[in-house]
N, C-alpha and C positions, 0 to 999 in steps of 0.2 A: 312181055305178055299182054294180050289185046285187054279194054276193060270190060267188067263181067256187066253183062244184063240183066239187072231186074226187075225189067219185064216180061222175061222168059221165065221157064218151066221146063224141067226135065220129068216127065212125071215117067217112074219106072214100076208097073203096075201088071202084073199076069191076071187079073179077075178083070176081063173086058167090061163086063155089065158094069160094074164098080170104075173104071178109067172112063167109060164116056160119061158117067154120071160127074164124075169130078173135071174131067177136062170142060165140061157144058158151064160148072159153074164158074170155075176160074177164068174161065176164057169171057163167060156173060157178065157175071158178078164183078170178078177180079180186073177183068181187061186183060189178063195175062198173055200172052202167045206162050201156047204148048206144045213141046213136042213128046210124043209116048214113046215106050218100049215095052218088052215083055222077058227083053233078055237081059240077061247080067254081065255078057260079053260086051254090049253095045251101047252100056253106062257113059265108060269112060271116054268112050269118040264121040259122044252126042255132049259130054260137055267141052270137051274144045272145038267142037265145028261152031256150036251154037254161042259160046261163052254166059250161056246163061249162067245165074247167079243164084239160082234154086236147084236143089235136085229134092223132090217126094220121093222116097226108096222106098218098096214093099222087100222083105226081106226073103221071101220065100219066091225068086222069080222061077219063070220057066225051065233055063239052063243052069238054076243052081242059087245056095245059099249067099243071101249079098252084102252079107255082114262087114268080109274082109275087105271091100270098097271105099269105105269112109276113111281109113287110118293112110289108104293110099292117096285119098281124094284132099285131104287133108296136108299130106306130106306134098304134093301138087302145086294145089293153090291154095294153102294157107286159110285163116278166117273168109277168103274172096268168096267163097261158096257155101251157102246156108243147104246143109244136110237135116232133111225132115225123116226120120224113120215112122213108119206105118206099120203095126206087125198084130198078129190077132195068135202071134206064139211067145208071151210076155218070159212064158217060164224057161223057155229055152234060149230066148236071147233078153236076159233083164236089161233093164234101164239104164243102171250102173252102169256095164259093160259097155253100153254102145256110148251113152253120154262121155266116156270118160275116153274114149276112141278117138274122138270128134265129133260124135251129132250134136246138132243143136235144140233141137227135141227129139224126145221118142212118144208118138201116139198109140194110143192101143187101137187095135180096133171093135166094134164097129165105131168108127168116129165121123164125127156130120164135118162132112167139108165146109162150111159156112163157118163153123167153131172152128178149120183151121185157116182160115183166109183171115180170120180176127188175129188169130196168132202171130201171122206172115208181117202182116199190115203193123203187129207192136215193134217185130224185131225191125222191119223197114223204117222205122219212124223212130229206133236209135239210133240204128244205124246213117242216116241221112241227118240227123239232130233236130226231128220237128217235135212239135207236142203232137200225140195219138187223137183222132178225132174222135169223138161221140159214133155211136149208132145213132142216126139222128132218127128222130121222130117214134123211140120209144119211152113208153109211160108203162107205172109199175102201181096196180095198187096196192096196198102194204097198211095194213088195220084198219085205220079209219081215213087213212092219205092218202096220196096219188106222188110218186119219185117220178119226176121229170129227166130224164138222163139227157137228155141234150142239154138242160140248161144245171144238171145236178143241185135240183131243189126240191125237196120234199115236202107238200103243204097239207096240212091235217088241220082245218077247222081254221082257227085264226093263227095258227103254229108256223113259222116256215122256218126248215131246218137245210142248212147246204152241206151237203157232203161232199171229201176231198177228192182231188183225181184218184187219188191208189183207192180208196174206198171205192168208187167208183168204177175202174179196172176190176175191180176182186165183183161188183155186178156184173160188170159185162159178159163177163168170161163165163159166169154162169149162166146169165140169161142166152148167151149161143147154145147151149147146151139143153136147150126146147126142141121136145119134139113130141110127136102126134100121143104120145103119152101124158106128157107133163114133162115138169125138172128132170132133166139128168145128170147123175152126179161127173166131176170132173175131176182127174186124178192131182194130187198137191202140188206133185212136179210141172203139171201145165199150168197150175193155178199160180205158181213163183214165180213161171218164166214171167208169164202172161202182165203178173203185178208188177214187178220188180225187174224185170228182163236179166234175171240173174237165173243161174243154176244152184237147183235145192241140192245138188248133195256138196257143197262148200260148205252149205253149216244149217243141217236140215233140223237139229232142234229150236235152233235161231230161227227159223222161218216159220217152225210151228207154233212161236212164241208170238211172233207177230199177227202170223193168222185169229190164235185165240185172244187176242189184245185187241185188234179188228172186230171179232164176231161181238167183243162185251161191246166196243163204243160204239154199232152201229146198232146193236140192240138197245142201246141205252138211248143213242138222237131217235132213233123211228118207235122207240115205245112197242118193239117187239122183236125179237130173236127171228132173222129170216134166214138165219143158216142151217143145215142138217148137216152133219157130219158122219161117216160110214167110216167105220176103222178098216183100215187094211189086213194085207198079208205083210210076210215079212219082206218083200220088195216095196209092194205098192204104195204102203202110207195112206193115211187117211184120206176119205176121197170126200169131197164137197159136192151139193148143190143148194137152188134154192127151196124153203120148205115152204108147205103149202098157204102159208099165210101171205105168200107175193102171188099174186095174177096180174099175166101180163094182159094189156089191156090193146085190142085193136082198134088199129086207125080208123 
């Protein structure tokens, strides 16, 4: 079997307005080569012509539900292919379900493709065994201090406090999550991959464990609570973002 690309893209997407928007970024942002679809029949020949090594699935395509594609994609080519599900019908296809299929995430939507190109780039950077880089060149003010994230130092006064990479991770993944409103909260399950590149439903009170073990020690170095927490439904689990006491600060 040929090796898979990833620097390819399968993006399988029926909201046009929404595929050029994400093709423009991946393809600018990401570097990616894209190739789209709108069909569900045409999934599976676009990934062996191309052997790309992503597929984005919107669940709801043109010719039909695309749910039962993963477990085949999977029985296929094995871990080789990172399955993203997209779906803004959480109730009718839950999390569970498809994660336990074979996806490797499930997004809801509406979800900022920038927040998912951070994702792509954690699982790429196990997968290959580097360290995740920084967003380079952002700064966070936070009480009386300023979080340096590329260099993970927080200085308040004569105070400089460093915070660890998973600390770190558990910001980043929220500050993608900005948009022309403010913070946006971020569901738990993206927030475990994202931290830990594990899957929250292996042992998701374990991971709630960690999370709130995180919120005390990172409010306890910056000298104030920057997390907000929103409880869920009975799928979704509690959802994170940052709370108003962080302003991101531009360049």
């Amino acid at each position: 079997m040929a090796m898979h690309n990833y620097d390819r893209i399968i993006l399988a997407e029926d909201d046009m307005a929404r595929a050029r928007e994400m093709r423009e970024i991946f393809e600018q942002i990401g570097t990616y080569d894209v190739r789209g679809t709108k069909l569900k029949s045409e999934v599976m020949n676009l990934l062996e012509e191309t052997t790309a090594g992503w597929l984005i699935l919107d669940l709801n395509l043109e010719d039909g539900n695309a749910s039962d594609l993963v477990p085949l994609i999977r029985e296929k080519y094995g871990n080789k292919v990172f399955i993203i599900i997209l779906s803004g019908y959480f109730e009718d296809y839950p999390e569970h379900d498809l994660l336990s299929r074979g996806a490797d995430l499930y997004l809801r939507k509406p979800y900022r493709p920038k927040a998912l190109l951070m994702q792509m780039e954690a699982l790429r950077a196990r997968m290959e065994g580097v360290e995740l880089k920084h967003e380079s060149g952002v700064k966070l003010k936070i009480g009386d201090g300023v979080l340096d994230m590329e260099k993970g130092i927080y200085k308040a006064g004569n105070r400089e406090t460093t915070i660890t990479s998973t600390q770190s991770k558990l910001i980043e993944i929220l500050v993608s999550a900005r948009d022309e409103d403010g913070w946006s909260y971020v569901n738990r399950a993206q927030v475990v991959t994202y931290v830990w590149g594990e899957n929250l439903d292996a042992d998701p009170m374990a991971y709630g464990q960690r999370l709130r073990k995180m919120r005390h020690v990172l409010g306890k170095n910056l000298g104030v609570d920057i997390l907000e927490v929103l409880r869920g439904g009975r799928r979704g689990g509690p959802n994170y973002r940052l709370s108003s006491e962080v302003i991101f600060l531009e360049e």
